[in-house]
GUDODO-374961 format. One record per residue: residue number from 1; chain; x, y, z of N, C-alpha, C, O, CB in turn. Coordinates in nm, 3 decimals. Glycine has a CB too. Layout:
BEGIN
NUM, A, X, Y, Z, X, Y, Z, X, Y, Z, X, Y, Z, X, Y, Z .
...
//
This chain:
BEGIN
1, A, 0.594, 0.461, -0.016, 0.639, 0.585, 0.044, 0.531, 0.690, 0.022, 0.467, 0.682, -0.083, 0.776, 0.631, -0.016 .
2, A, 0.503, 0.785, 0.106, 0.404, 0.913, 0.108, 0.505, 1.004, 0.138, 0.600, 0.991, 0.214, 0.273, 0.919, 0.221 .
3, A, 0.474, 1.095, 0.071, 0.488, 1.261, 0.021, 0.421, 1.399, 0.050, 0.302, 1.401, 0.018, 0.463, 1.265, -0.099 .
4, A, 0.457, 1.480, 0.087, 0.377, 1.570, 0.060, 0.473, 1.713, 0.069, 0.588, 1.682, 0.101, 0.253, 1.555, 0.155 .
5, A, 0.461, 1.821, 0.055, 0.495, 1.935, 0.021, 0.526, 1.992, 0.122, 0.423, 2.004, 0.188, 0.418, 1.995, -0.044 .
6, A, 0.680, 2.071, 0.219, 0.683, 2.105, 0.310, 0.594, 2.237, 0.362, 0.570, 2.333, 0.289, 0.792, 2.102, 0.313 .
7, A, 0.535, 2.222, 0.538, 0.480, 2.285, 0.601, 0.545, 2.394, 0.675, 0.637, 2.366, 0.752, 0.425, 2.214, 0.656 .
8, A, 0.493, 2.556, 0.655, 0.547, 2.597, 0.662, 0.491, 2.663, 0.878, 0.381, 2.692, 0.925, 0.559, 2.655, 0.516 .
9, A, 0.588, 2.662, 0.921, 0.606, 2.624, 1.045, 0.582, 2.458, 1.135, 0.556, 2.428, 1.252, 0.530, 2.718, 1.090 .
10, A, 0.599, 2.402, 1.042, 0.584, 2.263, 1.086, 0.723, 2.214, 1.146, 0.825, 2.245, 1.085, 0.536, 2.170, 0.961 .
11, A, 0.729, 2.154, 1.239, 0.876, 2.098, 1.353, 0.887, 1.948, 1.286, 0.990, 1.895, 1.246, 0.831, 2.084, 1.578 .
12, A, 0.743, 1.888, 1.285, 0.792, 1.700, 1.216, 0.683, 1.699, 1.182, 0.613, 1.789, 1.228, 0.842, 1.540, 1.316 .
13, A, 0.609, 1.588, 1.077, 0.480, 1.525, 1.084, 0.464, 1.336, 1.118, 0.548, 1.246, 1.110, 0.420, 1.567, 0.933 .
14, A, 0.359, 1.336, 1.145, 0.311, 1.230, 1.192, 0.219, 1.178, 1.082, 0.116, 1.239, 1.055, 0.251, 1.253, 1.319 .
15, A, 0.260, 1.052, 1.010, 0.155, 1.029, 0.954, 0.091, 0.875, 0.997, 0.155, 0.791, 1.061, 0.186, 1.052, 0.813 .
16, A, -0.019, 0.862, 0.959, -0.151, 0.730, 0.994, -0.172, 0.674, 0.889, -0.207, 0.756, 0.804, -0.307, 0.771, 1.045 .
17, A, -0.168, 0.573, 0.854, -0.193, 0.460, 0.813, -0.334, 0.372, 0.851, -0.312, 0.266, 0.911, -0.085, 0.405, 0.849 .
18, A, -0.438, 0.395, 0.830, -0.551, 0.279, 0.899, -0.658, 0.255, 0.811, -0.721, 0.341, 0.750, -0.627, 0.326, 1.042 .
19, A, -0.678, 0.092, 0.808, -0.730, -0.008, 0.770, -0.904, 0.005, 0.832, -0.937, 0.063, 0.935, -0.632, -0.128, 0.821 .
20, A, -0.993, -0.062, 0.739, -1.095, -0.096, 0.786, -1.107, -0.212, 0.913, -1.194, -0.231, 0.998, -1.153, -0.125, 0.677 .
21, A, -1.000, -0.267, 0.889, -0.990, -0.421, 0.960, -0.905, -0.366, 1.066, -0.852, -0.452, 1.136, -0.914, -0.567, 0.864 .
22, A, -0.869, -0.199, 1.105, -0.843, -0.185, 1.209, -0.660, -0.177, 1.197, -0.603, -0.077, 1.240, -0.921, -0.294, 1.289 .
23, A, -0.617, -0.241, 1.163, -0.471, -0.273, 1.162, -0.422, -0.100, 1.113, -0.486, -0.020, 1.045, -0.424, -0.426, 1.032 .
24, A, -0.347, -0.091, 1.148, -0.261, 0.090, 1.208, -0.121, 0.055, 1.137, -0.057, -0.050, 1.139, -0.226, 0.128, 1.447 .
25, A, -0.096, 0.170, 1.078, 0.079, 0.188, 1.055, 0.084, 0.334, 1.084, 0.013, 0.412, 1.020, 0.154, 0.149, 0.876 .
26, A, 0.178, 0.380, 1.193, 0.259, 0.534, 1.184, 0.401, 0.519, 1.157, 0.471, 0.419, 1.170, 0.254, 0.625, 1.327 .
27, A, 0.433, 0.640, 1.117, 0.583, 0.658, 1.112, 0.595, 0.842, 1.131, 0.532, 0.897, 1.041, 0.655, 0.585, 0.939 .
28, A, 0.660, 0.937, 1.224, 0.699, 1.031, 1.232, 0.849, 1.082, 1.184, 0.953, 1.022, 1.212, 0.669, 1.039, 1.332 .
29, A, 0.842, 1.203, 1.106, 0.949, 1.232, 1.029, 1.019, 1.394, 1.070, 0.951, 1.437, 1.163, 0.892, 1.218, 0.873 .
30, A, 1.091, 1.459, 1.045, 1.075, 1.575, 0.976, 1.117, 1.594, 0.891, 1.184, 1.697, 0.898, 1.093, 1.655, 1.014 .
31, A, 1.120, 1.537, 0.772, 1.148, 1.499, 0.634, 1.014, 1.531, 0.605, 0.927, 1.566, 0.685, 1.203, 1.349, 0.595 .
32, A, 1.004, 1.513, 0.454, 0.875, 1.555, 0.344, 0.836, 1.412, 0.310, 0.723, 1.410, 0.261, 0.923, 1.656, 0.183 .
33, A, 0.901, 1.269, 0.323, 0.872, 1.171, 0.298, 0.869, 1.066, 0.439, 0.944, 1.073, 0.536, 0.952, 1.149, 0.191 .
34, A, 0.767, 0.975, 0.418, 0.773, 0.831, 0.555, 0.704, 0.716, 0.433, 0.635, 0.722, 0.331, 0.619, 0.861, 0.760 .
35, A, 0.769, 0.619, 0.513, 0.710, 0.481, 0.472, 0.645, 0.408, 0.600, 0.717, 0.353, 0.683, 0.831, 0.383, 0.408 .
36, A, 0.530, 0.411, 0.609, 0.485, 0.349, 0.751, 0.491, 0.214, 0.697, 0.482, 0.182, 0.578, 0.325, 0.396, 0.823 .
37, A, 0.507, 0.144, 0.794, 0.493, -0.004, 0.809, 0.487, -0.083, 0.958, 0.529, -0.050, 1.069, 0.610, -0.057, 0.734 .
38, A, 0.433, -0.174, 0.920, 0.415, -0.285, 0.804, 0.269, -0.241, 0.746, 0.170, -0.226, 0.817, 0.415, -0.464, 0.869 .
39, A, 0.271, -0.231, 0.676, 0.120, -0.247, 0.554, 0.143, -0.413, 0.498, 0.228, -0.491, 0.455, 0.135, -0.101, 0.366 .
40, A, 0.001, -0.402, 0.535, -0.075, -0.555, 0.523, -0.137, -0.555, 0.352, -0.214, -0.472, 0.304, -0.236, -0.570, 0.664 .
41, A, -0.082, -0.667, 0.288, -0.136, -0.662, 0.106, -0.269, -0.696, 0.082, -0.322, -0.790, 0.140, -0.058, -0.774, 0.003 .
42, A, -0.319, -0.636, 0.010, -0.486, -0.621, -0.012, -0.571, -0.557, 0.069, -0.690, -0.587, 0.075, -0.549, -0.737, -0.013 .
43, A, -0.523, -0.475, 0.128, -0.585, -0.437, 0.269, -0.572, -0.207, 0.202, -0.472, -0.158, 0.150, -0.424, -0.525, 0.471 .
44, A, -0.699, -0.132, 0.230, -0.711, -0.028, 0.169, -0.676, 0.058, 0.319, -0.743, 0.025, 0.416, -0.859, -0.013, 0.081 .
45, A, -0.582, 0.153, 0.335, -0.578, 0.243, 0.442, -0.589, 0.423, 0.374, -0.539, 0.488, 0.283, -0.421, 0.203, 0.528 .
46, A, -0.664, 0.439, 0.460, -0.679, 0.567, 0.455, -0.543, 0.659, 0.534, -0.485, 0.625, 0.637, -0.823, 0.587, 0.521 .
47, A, -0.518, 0.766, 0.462, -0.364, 0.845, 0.482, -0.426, 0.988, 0.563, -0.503, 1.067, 0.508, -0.263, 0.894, 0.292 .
48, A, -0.368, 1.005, 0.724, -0.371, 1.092, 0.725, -0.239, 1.165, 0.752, -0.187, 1.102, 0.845, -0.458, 1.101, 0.778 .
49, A, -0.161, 1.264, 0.718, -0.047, 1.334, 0.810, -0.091, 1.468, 0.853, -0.165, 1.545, 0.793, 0.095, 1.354, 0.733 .
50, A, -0.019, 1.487, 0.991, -0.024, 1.569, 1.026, 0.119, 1.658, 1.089, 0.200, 1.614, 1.171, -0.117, 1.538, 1.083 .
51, A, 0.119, 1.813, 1.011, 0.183, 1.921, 1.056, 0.180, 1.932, 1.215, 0.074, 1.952, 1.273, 0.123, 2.037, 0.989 .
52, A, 0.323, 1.917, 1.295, 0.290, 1.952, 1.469, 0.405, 2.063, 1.423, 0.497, 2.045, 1.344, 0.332, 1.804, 1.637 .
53, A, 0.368, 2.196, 1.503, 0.434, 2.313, 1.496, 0.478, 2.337, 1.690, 0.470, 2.254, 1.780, 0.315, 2.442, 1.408 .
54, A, 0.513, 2.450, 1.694, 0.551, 2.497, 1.842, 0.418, 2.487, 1.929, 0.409, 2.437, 2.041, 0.613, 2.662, 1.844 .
55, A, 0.327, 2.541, 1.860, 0.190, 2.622, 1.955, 0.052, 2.527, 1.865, -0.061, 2.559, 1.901, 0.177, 2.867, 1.916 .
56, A, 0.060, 2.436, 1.772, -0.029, 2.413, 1.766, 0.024, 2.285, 1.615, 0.143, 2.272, 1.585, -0.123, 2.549, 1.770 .
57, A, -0.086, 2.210, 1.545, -0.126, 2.097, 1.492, -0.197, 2.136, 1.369, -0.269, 2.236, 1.370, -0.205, 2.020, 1.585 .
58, A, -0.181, 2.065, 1.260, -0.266, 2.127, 1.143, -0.258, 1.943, 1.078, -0.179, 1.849, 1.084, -0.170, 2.299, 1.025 .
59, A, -0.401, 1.974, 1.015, -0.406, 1.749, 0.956, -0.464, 1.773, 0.814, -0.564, 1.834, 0.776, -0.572, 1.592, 1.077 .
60, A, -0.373, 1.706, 0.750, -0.387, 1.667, 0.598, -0.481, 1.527, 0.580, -0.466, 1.426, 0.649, -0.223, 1.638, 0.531 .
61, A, -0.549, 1.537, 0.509, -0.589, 1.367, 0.512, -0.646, 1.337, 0.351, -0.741, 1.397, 0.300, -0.741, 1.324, 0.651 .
62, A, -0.580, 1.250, 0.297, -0.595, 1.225, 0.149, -0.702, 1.183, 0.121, -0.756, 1.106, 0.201, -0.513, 1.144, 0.092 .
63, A, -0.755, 1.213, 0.024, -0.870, 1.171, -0.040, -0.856, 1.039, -0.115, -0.794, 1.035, -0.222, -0.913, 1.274, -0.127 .
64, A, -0.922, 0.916, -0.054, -0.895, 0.801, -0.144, -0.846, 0.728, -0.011, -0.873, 0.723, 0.109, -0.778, 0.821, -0.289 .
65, A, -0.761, 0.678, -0.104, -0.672, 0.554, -0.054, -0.526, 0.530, -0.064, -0.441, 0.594, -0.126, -0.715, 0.449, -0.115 .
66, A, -0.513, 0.412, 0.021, -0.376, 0.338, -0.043, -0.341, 0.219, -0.014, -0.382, 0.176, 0.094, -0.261, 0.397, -0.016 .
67, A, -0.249, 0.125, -0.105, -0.320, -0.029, -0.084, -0.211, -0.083, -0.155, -0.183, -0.052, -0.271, -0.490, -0.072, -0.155 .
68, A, -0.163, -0.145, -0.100, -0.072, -0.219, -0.151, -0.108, -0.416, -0.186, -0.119, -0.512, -0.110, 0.043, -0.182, -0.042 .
69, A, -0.114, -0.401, -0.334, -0.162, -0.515, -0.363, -0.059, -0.683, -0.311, 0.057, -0.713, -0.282, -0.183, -0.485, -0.522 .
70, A, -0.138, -0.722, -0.320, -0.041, -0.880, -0.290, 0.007, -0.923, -0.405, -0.039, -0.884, -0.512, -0.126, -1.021, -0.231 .
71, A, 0.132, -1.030, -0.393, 0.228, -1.035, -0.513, 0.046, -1.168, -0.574, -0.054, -1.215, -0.521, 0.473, -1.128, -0.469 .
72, A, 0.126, -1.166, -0.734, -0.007, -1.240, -0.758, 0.078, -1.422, -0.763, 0.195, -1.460, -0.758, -0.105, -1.168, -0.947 .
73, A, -0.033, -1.480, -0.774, -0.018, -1.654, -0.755, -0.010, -1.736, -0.841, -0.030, -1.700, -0.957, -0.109, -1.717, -0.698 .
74, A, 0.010, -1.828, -0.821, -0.030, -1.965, -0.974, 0.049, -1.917, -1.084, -0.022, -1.961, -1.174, -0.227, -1.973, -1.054 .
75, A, 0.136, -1.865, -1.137, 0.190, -1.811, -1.261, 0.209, -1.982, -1.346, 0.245, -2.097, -1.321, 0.360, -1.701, -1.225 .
76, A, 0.157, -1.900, -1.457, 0.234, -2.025, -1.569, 0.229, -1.944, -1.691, 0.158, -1.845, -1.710, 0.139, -2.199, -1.600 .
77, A, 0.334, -2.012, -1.793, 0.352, -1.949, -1.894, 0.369, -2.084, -1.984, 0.434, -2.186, -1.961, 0.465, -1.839, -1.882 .
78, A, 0.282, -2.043, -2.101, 0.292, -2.116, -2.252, 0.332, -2.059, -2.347, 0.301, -1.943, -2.375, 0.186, -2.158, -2.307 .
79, A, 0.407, -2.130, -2.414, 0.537, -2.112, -2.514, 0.454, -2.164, -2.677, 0.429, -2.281, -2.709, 0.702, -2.245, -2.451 .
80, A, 0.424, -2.035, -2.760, 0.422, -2.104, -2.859, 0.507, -2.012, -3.008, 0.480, -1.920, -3.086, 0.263, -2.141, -2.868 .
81, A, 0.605, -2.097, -2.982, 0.683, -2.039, -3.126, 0.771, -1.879, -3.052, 0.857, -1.883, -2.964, 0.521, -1.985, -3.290 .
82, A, 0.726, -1.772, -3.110, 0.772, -1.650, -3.040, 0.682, -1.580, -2.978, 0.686, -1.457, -2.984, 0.832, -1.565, -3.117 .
83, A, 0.597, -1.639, -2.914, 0.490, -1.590, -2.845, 0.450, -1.666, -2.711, 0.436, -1.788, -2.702, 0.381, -1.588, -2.937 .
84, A, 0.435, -1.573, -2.612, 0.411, -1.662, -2.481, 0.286, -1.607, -2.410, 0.248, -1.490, -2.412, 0.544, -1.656, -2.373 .
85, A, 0.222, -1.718, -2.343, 0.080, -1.657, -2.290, 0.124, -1.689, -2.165, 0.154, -1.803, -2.128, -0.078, -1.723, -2.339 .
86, A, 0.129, -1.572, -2.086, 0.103, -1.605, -1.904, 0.024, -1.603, -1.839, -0.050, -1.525, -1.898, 0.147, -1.551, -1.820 .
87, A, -0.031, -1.634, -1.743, -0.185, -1.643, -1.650, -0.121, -1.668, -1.521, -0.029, -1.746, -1.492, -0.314, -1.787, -1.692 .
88, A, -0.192, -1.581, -1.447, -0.179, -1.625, -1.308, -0.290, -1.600, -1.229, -0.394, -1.597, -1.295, -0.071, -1.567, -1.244 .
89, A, -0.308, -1.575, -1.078, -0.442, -1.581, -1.058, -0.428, -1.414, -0.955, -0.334, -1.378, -0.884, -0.502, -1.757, -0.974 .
90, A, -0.543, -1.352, -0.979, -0.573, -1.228, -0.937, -0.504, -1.221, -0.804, -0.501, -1.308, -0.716, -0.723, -1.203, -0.933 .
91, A, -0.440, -1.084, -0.805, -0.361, -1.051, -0.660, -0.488, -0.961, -0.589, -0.541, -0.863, -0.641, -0.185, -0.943, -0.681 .
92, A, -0.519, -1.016, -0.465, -0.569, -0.916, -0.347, -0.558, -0.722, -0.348, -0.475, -0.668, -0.274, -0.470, -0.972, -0.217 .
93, A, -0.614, -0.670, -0.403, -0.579, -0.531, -0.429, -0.508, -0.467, -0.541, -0.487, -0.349, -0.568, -0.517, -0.499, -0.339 .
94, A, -0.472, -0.602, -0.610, -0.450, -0.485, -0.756, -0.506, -0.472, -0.878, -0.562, -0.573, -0.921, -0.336, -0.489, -0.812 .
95, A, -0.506, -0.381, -0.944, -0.591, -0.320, -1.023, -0.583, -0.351, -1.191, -0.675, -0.336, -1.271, -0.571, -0.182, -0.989 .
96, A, -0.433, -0.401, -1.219, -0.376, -0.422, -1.307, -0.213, -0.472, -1.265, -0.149, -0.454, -1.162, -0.400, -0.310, -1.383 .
97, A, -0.181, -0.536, -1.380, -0.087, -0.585, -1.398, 0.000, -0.593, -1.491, -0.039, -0.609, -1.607, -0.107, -0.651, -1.378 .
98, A, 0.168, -0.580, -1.456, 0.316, -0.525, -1.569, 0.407, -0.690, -1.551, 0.471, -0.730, -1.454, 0.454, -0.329, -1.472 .
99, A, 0.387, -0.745, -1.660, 0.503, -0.857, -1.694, 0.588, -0.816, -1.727, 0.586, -0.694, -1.739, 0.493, -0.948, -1.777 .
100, A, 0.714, -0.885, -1.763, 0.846, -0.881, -1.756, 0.932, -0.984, -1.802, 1.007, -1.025, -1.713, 0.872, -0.862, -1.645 .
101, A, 0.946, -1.041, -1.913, 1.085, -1.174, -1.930, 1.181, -1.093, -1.984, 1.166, -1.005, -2.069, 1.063, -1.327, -2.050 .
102, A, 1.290, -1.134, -1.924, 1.441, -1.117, -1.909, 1.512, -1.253, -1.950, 1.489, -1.368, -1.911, 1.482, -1.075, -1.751 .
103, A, 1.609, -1.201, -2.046, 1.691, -1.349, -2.043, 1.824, -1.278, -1.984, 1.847, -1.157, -1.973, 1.719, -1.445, -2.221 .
104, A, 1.907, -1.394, -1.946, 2.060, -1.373, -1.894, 2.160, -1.252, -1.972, 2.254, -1.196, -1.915, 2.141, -1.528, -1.918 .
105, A, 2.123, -1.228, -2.093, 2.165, -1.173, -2.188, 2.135, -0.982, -2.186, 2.186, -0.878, -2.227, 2.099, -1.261, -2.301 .
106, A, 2.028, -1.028, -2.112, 1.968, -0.824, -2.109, 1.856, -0.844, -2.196, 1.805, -0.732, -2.204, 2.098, -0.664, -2.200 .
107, A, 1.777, -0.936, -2.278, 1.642, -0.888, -2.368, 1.530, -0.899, -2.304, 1.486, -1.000, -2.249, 1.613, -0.963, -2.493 .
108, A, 1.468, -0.765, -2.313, 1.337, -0.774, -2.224, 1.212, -0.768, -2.281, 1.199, -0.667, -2.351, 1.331, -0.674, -2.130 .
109, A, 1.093, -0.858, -2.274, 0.970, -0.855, -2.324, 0.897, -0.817, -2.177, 0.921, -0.875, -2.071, 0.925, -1.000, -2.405 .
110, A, 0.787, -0.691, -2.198, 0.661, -0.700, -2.167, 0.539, -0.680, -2.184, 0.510, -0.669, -2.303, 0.657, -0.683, -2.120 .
111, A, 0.457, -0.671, -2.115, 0.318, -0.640, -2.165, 0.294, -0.627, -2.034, 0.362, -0.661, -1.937, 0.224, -0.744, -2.257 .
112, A, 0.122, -0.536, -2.048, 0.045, -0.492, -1.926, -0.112, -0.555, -1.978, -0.164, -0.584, -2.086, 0.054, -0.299, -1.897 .
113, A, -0.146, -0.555, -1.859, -0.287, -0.613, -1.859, -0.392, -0.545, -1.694, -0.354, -0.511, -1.582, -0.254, -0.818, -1.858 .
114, A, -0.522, -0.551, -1.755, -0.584, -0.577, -1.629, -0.677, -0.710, -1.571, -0.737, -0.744, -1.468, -0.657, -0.473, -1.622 .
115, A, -0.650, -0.760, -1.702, -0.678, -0.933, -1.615, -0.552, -0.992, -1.572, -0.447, -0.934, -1.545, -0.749, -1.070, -1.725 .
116, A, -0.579, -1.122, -1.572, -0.527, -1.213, -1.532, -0.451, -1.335, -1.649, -0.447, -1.458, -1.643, -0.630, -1.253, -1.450 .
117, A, -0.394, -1.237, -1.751, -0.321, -1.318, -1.826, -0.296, -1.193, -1.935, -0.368, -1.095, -1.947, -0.400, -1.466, -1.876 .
118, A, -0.162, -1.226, -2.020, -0.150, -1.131, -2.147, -0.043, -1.233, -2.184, 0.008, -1.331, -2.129, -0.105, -0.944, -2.132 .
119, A, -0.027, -1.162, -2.318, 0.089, -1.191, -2.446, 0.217, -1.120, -2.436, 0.234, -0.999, -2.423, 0.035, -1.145, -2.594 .
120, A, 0.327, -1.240, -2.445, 0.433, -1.189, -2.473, 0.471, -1.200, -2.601, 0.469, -1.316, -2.643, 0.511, -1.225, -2.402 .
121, A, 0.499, -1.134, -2.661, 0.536, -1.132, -2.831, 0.682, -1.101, -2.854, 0.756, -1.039, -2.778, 0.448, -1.006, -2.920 .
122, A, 0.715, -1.158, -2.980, 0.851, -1.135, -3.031, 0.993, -1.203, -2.954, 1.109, -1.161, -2.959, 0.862, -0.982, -3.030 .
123, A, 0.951, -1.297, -2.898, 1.043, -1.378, -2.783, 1.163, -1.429, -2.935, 1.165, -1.444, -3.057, 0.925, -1.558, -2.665 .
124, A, 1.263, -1.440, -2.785, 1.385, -1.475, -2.947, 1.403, -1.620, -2.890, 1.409, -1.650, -2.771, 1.594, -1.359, -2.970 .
125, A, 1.410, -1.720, -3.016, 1.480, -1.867, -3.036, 1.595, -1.898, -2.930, 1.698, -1.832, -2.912, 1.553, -1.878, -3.191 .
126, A, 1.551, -2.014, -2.862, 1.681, -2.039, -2.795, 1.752, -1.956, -2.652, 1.854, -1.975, -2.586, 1.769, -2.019, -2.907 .
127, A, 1.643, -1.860, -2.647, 1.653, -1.833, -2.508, 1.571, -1.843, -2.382, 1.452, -1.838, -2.413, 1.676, -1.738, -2.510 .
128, A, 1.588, -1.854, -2.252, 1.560, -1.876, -2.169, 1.525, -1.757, -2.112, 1.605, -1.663, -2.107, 1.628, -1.944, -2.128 .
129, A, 1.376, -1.747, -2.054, 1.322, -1.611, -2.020, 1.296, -1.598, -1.890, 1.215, -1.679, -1.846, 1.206, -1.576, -2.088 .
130, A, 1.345, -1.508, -1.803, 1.244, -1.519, -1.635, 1.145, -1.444, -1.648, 1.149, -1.324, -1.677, 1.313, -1.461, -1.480 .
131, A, 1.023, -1.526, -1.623, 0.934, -1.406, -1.600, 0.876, -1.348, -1.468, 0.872, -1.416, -1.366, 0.829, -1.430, -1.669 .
132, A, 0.839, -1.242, -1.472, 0.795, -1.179, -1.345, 0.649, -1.109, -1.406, 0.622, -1.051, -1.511, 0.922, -1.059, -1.276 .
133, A, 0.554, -1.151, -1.256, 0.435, -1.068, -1.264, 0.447, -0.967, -1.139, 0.486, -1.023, -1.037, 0.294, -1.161, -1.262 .
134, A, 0.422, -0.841, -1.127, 0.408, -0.780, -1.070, 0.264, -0.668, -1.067, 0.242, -0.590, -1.160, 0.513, -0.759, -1.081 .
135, A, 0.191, -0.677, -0.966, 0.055, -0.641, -0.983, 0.054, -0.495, -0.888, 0.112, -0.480, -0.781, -0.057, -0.775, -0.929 .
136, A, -0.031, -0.395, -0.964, -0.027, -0.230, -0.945, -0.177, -0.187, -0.884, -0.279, -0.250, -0.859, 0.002, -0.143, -1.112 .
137, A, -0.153, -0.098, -0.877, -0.306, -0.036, -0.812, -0.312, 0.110, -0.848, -0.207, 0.155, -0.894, -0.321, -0.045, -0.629 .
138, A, -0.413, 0.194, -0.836, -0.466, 0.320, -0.825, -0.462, 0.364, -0.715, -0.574, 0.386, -0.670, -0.577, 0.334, -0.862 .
139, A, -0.336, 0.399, -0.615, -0.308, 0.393, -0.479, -0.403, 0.538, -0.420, -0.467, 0.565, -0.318, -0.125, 0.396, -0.453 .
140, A, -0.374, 0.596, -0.526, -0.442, 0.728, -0.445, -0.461, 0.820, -0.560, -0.444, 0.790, -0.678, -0.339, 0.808, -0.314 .
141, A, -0.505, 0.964, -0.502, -0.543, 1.063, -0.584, -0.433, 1.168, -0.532, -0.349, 1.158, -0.443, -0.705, 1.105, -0.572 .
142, A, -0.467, 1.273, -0.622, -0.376, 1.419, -0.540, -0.443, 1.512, -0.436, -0.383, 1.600, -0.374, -0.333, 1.538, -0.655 .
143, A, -0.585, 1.477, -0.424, -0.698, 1.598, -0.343, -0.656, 1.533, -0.176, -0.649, 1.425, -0.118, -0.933, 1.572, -0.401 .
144, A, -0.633, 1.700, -0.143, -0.614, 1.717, -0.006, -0.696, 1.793, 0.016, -0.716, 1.898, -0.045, -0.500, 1.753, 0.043 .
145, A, -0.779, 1.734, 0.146, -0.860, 1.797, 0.281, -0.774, 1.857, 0.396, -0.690, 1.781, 0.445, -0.949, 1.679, 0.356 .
146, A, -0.784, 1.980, 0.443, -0.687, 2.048, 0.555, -0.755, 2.145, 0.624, -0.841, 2.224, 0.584, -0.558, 2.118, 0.500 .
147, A, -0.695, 2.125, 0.753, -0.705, 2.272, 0.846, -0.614, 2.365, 0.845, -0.510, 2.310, 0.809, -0.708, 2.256, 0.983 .
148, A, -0.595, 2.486, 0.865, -0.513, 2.578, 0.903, -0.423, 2.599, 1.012, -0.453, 2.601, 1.131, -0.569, 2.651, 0.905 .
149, A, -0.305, 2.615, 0.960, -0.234, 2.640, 1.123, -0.165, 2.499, 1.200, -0.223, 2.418, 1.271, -0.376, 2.697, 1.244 .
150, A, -0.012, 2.503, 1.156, 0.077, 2.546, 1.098, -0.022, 2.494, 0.982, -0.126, 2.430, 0.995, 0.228, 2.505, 1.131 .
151, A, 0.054, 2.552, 0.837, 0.025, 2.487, 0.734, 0.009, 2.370, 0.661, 0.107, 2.325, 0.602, 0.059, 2.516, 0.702 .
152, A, -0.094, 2.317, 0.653, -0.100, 2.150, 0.629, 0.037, 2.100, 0.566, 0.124, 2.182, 0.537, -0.232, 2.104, 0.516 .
153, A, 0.056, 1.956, 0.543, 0.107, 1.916, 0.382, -0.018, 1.925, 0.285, -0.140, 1.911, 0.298, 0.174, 1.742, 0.371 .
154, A, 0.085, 1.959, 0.162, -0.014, 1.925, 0.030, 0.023, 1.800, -0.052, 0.117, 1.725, -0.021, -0.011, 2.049, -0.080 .
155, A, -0.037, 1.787, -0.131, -0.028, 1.695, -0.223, 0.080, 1.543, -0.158, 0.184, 1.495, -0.202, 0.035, 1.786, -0.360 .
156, A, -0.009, 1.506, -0.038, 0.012, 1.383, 0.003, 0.045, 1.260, -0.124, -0.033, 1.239, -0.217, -0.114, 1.356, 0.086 .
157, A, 0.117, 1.220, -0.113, 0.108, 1.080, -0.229, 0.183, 0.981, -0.205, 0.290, 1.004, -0.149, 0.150, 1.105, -0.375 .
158, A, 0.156, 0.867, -0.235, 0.272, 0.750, -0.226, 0.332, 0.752, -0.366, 0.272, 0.780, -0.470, 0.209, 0.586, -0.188 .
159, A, 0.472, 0.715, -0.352, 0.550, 0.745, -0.452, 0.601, 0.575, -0.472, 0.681, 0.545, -0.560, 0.669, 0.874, -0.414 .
//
C-alpha cells in the first residue's frame, strides 16, 4: 500500500507504478491510500502520484523505490536439541529476512537475518513447529520531489 498526506485542493490522485522491464501498475483514489496492482516480485518500480484538482495537476514522485520481494525457496530446517538452523535460498528483491515457528499451542520462536539462514533458539521438547520465512526489503525512503499547484502529496510511502 502507498500513502501520502492529503492535497490540499486535490479532487483524486493517480498513482504509477513502473518497472525498468516496463511492466505498469495504476490505481486512482480519492482516498490518501492505493494499492496498485499487480506488482511483479523482484522487480524495483519507481512511485509516482499525482494531485488532479479542478483547473490543474500537481506530481509527487518518490525518491527511491519499491519492490516487493519474492516469497523465498528451498526452506529446510535442522533440529538439534533446542536449537534449529533454517536455510533457504535468497528471494528475488529482498534485503533481509524474519522467521517464525509457531506450534499449535501459541509458542513462538524467531529470528532475523540478512542471509540466507539463522538460528532458532530455545525451542521446547516435544513440540511441533511451523516455520515460516518471510523476506523484507528497504521499499523506499520518505524524500519527496514536487511541483506546485494543487498541492502535491507528501511523504509518499508504502505501508
Amino acid at each position: 500500500i502507498i500513502s501520502w498526506q492529503p492535497s490540499v485542493g486535490a479532487k483524486f490522485y493517480v498513482t504509477v507504478v513502473k518497472a525498468s522491464s516496463g511492466h505498469t501498475a495504476i490505481c486512482t483514489t480519492d482516498h490518501t491510500n492505493c494499492e496498485p496492482s499487480p506488482l511483479q516480485c523482484g522487480e524495483e518500480y519507481n512511485v509516482t502520484v499525482m494531485a488532479v484538482g479542478d483547473t490543474c495537476n500537481s506530481t509527487a514522485m518518490m525518491a527511491g523505490y519499491l519492490s516487493t520481494p519474492c516469497v523465498p525457496m528451498n526452506l529446510s530446517v535442522h533440529y538439534n536439541v533446542s536449537t534449529a538452523q533454517v536455510m533457504w535460498s535468497a528471494a528475488r528483491g529482498g534485503s533481509s529476512y524474519s522467521v517464525e515457528a509457531v506450534t499449535d499451542q501459541g509458542l513462538t520462536v524467531t529470528c532475523n537475518s540478512t542471509n540466507t539462514s539463522c538460528y532458532l533458539n530455545d525451542l521446547q521438547c516435544g513440540q511441533i513447529y511451523n516455520v515460516t520465512v518471510k523476506a523484507r526489503n528497504q521499499a523506499c525512503n520518505n524524500t519527496v520531489v514536487s511541483a506546485p499547484s494543487p498541492c502535491p502529496p507528501t511523504n509518499v510511502q508504502p505501508s
